[in-house]
RODO-2510 file (C-alpha; in nm, 4 decimals, decimal comma):
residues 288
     n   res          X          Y          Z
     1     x     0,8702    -0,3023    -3,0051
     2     x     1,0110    -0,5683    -2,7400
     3     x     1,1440    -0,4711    -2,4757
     4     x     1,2846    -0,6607    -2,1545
     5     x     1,3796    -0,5274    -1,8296
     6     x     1,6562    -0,7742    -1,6109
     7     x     1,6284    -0,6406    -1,2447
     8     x     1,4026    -0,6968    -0,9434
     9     x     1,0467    -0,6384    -0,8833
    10     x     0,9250    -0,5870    -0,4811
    11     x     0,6478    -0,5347    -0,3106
    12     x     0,5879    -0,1786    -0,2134
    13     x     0,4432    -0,0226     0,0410
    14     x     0,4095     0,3614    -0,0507
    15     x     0,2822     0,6908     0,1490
    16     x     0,3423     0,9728    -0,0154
    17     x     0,2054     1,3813    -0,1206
    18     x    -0,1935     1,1934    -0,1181
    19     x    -0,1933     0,8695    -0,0981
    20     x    -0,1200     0,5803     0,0469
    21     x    -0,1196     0,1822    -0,0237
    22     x     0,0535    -0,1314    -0,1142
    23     x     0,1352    -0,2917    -0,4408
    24     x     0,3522    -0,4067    -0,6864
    25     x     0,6849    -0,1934    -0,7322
    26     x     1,0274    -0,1471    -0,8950
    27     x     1,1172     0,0276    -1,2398
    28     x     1,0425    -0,3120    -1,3842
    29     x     0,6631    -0,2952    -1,2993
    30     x     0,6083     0,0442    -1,3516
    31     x     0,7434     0,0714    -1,6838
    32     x     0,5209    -0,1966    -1,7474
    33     x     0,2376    -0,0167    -1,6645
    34     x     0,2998     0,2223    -1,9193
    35     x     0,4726     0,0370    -2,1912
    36     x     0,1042    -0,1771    -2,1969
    37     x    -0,0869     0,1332    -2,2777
    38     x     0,1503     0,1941    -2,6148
    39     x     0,0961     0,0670    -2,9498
    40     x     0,2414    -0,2675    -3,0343
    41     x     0,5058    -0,3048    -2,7029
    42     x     0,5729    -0,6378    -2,5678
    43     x     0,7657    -0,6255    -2,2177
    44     x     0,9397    -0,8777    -2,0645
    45     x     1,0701    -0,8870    -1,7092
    46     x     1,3237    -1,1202    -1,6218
    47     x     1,3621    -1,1020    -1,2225
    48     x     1,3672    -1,3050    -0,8387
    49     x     1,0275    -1,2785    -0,6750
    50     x     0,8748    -1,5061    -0,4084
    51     x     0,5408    -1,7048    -0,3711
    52     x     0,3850    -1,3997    -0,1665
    53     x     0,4776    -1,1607    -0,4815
    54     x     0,2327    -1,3733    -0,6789
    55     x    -0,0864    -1,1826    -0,5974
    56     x     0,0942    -0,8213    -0,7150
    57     x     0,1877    -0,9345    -1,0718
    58     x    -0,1259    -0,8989    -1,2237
    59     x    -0,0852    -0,9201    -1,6443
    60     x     0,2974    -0,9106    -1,6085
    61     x     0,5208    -1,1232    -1,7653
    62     x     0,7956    -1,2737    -1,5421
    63     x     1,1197    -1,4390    -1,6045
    64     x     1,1324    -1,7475    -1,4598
    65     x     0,7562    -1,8343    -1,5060
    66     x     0,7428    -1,9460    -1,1451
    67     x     0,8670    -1,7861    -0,7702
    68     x     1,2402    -1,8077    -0,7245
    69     x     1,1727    -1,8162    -0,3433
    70     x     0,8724    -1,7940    -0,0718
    71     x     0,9786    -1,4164     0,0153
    72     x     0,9897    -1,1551    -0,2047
    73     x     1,2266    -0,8235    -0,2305
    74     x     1,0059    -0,5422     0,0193
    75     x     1,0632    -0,1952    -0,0094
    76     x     0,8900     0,0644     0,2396
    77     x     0,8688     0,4462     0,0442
    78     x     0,7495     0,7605     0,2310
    79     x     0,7859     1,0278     0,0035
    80     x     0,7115     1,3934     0,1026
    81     x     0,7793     1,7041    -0,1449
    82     x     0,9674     1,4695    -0,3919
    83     x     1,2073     1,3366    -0,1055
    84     x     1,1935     0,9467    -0,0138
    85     x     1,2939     0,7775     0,3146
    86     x     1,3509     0,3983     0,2227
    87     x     1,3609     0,1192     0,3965
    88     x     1,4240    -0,2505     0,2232
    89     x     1,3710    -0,6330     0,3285
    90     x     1,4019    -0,9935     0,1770
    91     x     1,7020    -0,8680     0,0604
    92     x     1,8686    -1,2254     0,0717
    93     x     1,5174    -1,3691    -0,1893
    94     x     1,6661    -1,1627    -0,4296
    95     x     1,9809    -1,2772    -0,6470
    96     x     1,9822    -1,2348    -0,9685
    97     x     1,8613    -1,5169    -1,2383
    98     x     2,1242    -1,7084    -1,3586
    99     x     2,1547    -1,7218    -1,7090
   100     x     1,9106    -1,9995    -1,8848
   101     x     1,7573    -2,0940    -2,2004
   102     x     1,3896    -1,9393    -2,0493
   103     x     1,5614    -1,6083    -2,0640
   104     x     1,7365    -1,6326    -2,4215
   105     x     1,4503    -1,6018    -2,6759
   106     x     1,3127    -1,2826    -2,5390
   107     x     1,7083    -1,1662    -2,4843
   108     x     1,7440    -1,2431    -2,8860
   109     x     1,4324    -1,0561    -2,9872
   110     x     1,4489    -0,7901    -2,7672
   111     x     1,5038    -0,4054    -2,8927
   112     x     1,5290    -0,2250    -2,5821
   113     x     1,7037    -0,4048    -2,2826
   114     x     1,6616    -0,2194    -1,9503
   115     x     1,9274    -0,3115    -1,6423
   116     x     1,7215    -0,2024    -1,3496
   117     x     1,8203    -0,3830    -1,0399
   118     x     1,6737    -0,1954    -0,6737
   119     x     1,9782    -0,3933    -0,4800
   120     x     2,3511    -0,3752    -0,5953
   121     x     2,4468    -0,7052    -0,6706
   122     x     2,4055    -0,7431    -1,0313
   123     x     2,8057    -0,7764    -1,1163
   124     x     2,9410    -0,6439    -1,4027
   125     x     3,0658    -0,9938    -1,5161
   126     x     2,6667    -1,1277    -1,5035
   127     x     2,5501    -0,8314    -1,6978
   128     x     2,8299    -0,8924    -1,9383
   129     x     2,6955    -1,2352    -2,0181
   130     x     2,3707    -1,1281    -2,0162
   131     x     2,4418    -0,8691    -2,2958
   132     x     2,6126    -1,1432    -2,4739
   133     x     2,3172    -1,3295    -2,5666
   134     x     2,1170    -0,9830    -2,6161
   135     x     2,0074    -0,8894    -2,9553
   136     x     2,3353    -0,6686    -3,0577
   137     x     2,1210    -0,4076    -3,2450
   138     x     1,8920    -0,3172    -2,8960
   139     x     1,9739    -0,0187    -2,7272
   140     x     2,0932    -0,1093    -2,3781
   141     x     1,9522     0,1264    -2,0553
   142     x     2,0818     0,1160    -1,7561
   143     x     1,8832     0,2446    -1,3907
   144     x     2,1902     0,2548    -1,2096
   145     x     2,0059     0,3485    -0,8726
   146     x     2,0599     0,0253    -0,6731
   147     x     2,4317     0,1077    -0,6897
   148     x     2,4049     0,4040    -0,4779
   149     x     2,2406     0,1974    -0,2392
   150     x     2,3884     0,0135     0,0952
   151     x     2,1767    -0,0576     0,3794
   152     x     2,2085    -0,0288     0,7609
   153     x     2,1602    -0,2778     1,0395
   154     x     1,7797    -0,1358     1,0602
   155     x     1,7570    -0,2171     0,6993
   156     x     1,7053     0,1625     0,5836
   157     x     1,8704     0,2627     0,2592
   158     x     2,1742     0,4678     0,3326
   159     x     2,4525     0,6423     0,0579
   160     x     2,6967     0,3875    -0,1679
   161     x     2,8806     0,4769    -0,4046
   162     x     2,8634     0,3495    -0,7857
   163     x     3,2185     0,1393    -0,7697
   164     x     3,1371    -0,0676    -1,0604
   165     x     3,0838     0,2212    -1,2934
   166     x     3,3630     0,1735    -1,4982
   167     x     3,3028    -0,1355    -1,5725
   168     x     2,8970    -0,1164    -1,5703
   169     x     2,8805     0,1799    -1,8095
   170     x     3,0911     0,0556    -2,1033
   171     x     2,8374    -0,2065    -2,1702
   172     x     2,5164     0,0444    -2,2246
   173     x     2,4025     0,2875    -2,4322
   174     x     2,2321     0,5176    -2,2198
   175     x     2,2391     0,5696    -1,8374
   176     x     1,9567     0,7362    -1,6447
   177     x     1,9853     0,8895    -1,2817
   178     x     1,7918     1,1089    -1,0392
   179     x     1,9691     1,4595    -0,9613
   180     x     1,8997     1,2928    -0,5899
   181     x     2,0683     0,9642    -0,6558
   182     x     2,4238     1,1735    -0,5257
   183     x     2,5486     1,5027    -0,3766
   184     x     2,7068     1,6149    -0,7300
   185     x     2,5486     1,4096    -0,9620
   186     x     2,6180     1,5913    -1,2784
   187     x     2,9955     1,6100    -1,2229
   188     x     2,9929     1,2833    -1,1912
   189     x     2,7773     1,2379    -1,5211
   190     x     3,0412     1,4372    -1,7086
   191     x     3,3294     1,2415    -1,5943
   192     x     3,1347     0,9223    -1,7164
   193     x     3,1072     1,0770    -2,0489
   194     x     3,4122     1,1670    -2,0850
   195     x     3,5294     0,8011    -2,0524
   196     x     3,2738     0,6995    -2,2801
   197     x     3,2595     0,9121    -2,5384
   198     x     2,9561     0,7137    -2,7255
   199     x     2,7373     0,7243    -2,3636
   200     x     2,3859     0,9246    -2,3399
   201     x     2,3920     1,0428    -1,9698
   202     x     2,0683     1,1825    -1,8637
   203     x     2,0014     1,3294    -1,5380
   204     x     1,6220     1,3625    -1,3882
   205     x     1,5290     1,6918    -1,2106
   206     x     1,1911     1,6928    -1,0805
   207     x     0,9470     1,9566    -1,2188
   208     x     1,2826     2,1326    -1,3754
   209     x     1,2511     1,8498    -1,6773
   210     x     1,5977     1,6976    -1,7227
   211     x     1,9684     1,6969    -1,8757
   212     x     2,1318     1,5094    -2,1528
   213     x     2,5377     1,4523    -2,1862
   214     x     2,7040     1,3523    -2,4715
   215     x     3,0413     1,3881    -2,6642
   216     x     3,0810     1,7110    -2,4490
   217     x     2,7226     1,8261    -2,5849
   218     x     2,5233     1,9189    -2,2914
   219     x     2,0918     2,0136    -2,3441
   220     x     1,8101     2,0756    -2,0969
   221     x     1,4770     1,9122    -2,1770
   222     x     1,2284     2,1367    -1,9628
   223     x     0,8924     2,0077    -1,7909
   224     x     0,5667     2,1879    -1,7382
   225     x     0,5684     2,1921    -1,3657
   226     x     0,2718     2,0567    -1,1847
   227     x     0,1965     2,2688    -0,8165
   228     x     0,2503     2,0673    -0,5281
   229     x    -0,1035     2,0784    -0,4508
   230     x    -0,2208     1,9221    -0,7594
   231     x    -0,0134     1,6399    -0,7269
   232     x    -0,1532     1,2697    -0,6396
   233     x     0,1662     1,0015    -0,6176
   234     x     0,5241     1,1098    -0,7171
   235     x     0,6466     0,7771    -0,6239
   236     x     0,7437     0,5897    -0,9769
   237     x     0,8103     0,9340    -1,1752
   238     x     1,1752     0,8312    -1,2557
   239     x     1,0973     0,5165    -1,4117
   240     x     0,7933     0,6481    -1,5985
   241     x     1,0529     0,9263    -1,7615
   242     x     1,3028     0,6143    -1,8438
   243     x     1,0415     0,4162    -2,0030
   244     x     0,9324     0,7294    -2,1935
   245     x     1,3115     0,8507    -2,2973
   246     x     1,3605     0,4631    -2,3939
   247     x     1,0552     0,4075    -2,6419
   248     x     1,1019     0,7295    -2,7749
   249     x     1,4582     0,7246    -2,8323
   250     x     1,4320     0,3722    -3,0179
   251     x     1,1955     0,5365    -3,2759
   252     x     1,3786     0,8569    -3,3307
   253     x     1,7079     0,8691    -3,2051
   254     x     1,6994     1,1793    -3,1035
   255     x     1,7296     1,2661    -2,7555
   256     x     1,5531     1,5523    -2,7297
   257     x     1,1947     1,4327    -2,8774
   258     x     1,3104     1,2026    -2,6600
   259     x     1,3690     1,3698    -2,3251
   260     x     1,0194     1,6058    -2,4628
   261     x     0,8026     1,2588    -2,4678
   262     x     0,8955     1,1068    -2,1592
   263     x     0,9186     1,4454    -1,9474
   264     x     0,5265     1,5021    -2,1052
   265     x     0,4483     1,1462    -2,0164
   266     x     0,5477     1,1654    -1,6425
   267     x     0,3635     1,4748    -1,5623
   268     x     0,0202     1,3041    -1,7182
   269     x     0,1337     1,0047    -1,4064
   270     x     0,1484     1,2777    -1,1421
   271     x    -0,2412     1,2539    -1,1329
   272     x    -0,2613     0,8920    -1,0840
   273     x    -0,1854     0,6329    -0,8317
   274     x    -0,0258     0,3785    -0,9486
   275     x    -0,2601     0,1092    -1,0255
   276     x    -0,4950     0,4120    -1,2042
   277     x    -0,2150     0,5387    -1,4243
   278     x    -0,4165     0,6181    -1,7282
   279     x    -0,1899     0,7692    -2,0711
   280     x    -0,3097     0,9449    -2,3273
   281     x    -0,0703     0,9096    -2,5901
   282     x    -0,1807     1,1290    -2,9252
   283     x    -0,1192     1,3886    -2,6201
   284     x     0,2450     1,2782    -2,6064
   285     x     0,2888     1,3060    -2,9591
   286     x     0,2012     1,6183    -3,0075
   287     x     0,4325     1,7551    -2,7855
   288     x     0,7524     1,8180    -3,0226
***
């Protein structure tokens, strides 16, 4: 399975439940993490970074092959009982790639195409002719997180809201949020399925599992909680479900094996920090 992620990797700096450090972050590189310890996945990342980002990619395989800029995209994360204070910088290193011939093969081949950005200012009219050159038979994901996000003149995330959904939405497949990303974010799930009827909107809920819109069909995909005291690095959970839902749902079409899978695969990632995240994967499949 190939699958490419167009967004933005960062450099993290993360203190959360246990834990704190620095490292490589983004839905990009976490979903690479896991997507390396499946069967027969190839991932490619297509993303800005600087010259200092260079010592965080590790094994990763970025789009263009060298630094964009000197600075990369900096996010700071302090996460305590599943809620995360935010603060970004180097916002101005990170526009997106423009379109090139470097990006096209792995854009062909590709069967799952993620849209993950962590700033807002991937334009509907870029993504359009991104998808353009996109193998037409992969199933297109989009993270829309980065579009609830505006910043202040401290550079700390604040509230935005999604303006571009319209337009955004009726070029995917499936969308993925966090029950966090807004005040009512299932109403506003429902009214994006109901102006696109072929949408999958799923909704994360922490240790409650998650939710699945579509055509008016509604179903909860429950988790095994974990206690809070059992629980090493939350930071990442979100994009370990997406990458889950997203191989699983290529394979079966079926969103609940699908929404089982990736809900089982983030609670095994709850024990880990991020650069330990270890998988067991007969595990996943046995889980129905």
């Amino acid at each position: 399975m190939n699958i490419t992620v167009l967004g933005h990797v960062c450099i993290d700096k993360n203190i959360s439940e246990r834990s704190s450090y620095m490292t490589a972050g983004s839905p990009a590189m976490f979903m690479d993490k896991i997507f390396r310890q499946f069967p027969n996945v190839t991932t490619t990342i297509i993303t800005p970074y600087g010259k200092e980002f260079l010592p965080f990619q590790g094994s990763a395989v970025l789009i263009p092959n060298q630094p964009t800029s000197e600075k990369t995209l900096a996010y700071k994360n302090i996460t305590k009982n599943t809620i995360r204070e935010q603060k970004a910088y180097n916002r101005d290193s990170a526009t997106p790639v423009p379109l090139n011939n470097e990006m096209r093969t792995p854009l062909a081949l590709t069967d799952v195409l993620f849209i993950a950005p962590l700033l807002p200012n991937y334009s509907a009219e870029y993504l359009q002719s991104v998808i353009a050159v996109t193998n037409p038979q992969a199933i297109k994901i989009l993270l829309p997180q980065a579009y609830y996000r505006a910043f202040d003149e401290h550079d700390r995330v604040i509230k935005r809201q999604f303006l571009e959904a319209y337009e955004i939405l009726q070029l995917v497949d499936i969308v993925i949020v966090s029950e966090q990303d807004q005040i009512n974010m299932k109403k506003e799930l429902i009214t994006w399925v109901q102006k696109h009827p072929r949408l999958i909107a799923v909704m994360t809920m922490s240790e409650k599992g998650a939710l699945a819109l579509k055509d008016g069909n509604e179903i909860m995909l429950p988790a095994i909680p974990v206690p809070q005291k059992d629980i090493i690095d939350s930071v990442g959970s979100g994009d370990i479900f997406s990458a889950g839902f997203a191989y699983r749902y290529q394979q079966t079409k079926d969103r609940e094996v699908a929404g089982t899978f990736a809900n089982a695969l983030a609670r095994q990632c709850l024990f880990y920090t991020p650069d330990k995240i270890k998988i067991d994967y007969p595990l996943l499949l046995e889980r129905k």
